[in-house]
C-alpha positions in Angstrom: -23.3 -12.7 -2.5 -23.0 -9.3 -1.2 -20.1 -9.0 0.9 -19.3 -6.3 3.2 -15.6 -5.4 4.8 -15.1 -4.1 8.2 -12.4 -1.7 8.2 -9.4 -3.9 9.0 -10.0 -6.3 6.2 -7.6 -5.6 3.5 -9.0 -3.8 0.1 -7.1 -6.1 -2.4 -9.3 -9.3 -0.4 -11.7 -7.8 -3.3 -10.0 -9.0 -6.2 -10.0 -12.3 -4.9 -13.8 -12.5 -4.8 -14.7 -12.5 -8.5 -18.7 -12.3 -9.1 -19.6 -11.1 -5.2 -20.0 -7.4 -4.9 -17.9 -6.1 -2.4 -18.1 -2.6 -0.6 -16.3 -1.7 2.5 -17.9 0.2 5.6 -15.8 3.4 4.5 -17.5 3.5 1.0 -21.0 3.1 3.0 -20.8 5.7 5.0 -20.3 3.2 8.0 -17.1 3.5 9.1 -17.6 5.7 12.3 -20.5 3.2 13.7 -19.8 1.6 16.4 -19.9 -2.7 15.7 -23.3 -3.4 17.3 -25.1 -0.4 14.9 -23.2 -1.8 12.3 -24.0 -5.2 12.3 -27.4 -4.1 12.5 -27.4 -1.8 9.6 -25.6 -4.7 7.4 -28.1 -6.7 8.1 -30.6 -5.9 6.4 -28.5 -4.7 3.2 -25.3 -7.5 2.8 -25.3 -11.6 3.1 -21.9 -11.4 4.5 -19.2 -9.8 7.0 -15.5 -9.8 6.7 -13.8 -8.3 9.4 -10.4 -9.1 11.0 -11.7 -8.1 14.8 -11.0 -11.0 16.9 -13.4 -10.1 19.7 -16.6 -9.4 17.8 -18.3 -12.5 19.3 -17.0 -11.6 22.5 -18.4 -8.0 22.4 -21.9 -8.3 20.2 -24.7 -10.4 20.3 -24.5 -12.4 17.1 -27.5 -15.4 17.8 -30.5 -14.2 15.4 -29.0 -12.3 12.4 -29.0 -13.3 8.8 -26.2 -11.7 8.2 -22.8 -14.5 8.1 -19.9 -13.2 9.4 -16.3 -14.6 8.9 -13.7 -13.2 11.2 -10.0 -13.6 9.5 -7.2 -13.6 12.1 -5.1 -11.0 10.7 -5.2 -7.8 8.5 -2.1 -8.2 7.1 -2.7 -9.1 2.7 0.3 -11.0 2.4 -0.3 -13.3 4.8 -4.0 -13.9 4.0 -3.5 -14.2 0.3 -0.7 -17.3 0.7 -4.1 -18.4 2.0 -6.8 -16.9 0.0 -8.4 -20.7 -1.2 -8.9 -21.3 2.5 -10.8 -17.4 2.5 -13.0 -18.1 -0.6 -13.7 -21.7 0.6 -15.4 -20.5 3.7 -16.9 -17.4 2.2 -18.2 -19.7 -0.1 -19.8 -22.1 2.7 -21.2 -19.3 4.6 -25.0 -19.9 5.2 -27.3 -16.8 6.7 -26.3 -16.8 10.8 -23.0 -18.1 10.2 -20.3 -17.3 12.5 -16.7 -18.3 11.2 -13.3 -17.7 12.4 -10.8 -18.7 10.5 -6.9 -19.8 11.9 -3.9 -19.8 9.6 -0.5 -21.9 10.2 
């Protein structure tokens, strides 16, 4: 799967995610679009979305893409990696359109 992060979404989420390549808006060239141009442009190029922005469905359109996206409620790595089998789990259950927002206890 080709996985792309949005800014917030911690780098070492990357070594978690062992045979999807992973690239992060900054290493695209992306990071200074705003999310609407962004979501467009990964459309066409990445299967999935990680970002940590909690609004995104409140502030895009999101009905109609192929791209999946999976929203993760905070960007702090220690907390997401005491539940990183939860992450994979629903990266790994993302179909095209997807939208997912994940909660942690």
């Amino acid at each position: 799967m080709r996985i792309l992060f949005d800014q917030g979404t911690p780098a070492p989420l990357r070594h978690a995610l062992p045979g999807h390549a992973v690239s992060s808006t900054y290493e695209m060239g992306w990071d200074k679009l705003e999310n609407g141009d962004l979501l467009d442009v990964a459309d066409s190029s990445f299967d999935a979305f990680i970002t940590t922005d909690q609004n995104l469905r409140f502030q895009q359109k999101l009905t109609g893409r192929r791209l999946a996206i999976l929203v993760l409620p905070t960007t702090s790595w220690p907390k997401i990696q005491l539940h990183i089998s939860k992450v994979v789990a629903a990266l790994n259950a993302l179909r095209p359109g997807d939208f997912v927002e994940l909660n942690f206890p």
